[in-house]
C-alpha positions as CSV (number, residue, x, y, z in Angstrom):
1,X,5.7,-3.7,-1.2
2,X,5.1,-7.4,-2.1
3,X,4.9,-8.8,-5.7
4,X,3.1,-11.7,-5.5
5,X,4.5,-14.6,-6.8
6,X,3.0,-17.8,-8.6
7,X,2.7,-20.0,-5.4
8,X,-0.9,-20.5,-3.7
9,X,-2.3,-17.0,-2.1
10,X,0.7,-15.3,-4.0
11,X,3.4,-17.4,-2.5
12,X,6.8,-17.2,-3.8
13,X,6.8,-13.4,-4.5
14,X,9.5,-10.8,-3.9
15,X,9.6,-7.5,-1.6
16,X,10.8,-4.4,-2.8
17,X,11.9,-1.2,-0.8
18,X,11.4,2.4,-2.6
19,X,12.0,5.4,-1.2
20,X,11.2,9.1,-2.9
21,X,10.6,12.0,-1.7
22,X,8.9,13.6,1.2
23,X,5.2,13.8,-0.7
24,X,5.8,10.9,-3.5
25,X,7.4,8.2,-4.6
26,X,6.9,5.8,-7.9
27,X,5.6,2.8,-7.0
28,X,4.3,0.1,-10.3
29,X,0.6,-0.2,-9.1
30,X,-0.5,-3.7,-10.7
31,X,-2.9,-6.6,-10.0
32,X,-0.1,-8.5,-8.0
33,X,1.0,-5.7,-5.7
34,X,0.3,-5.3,-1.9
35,X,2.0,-2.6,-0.1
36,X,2.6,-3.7,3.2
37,X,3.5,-0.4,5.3
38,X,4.2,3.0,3.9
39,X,5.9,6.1,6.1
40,X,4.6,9.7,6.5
41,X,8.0,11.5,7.2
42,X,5.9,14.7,8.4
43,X,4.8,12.6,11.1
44,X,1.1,13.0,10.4
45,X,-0.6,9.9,11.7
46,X,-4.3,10.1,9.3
47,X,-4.7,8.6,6.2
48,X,-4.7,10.9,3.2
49,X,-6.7,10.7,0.2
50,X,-3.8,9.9,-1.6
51,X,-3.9,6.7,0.5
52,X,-7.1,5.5,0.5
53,X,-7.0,6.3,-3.7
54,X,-3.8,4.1,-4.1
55,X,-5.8,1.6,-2.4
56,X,-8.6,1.7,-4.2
57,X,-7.0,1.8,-7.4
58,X,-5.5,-1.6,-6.4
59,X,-8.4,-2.8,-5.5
60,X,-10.0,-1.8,-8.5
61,X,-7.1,-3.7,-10.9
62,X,-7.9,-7.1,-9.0
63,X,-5.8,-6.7,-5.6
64,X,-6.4,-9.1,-3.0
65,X,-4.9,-6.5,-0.5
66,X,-8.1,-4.8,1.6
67,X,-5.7,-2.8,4.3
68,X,-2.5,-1.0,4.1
69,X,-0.2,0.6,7.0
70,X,1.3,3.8,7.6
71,X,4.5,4.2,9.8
72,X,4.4,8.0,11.0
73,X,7.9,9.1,12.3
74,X,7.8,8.6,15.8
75,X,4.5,7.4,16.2
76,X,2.4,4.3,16.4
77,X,1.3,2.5,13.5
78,X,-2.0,3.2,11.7
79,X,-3.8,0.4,9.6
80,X,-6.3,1.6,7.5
81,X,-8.9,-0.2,4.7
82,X,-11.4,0.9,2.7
83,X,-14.5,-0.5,1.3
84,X,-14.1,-2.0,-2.1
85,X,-15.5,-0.1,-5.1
86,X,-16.8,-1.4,-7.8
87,X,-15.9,0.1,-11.0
């Protein structure tokens, strides 16, 4: 993930690495998060509820992110979006 720092369009941030288990791991879900790819160790290459809720949920704290990616093992990579919600 990407922590978007205080330059313009978030510039100056950090990236983080977190690993968990095979169906979670704790991530902080704030504002000034993007998560830039995300694995599915089973190998299953469609997005998940669980996926496009995370997503929303940022969107819905004031995210700019709009897509995410999922790295299935072995497979191509997926990007996903969803359309923003309004809360």
């Amino acid at each position: 993930m990407y922590k978007r720092g205080s330059g313009n369009d978030g510039r100056g941030g950090q990236y983080y690495l977190y690993s968990g288990k095979i169906n979670s791991v704790e991530i902080p879900l704030e504002a000034d998060i993007i998560l830039i790819y995300h694995t599915h160790p089973g190998g299953t290459n469609a997005v998940s509820k669980a996926d496009q809720d995370i997503l929303a949920f940022l969107q819905s704290l004031g995210s700019p992110q709009r897509s995410s990616q999922i790295v299935p093992v072995c497979k191509k990579v997926i990007r996903f979006s969803i359309e923003k919600k309004r809360y």
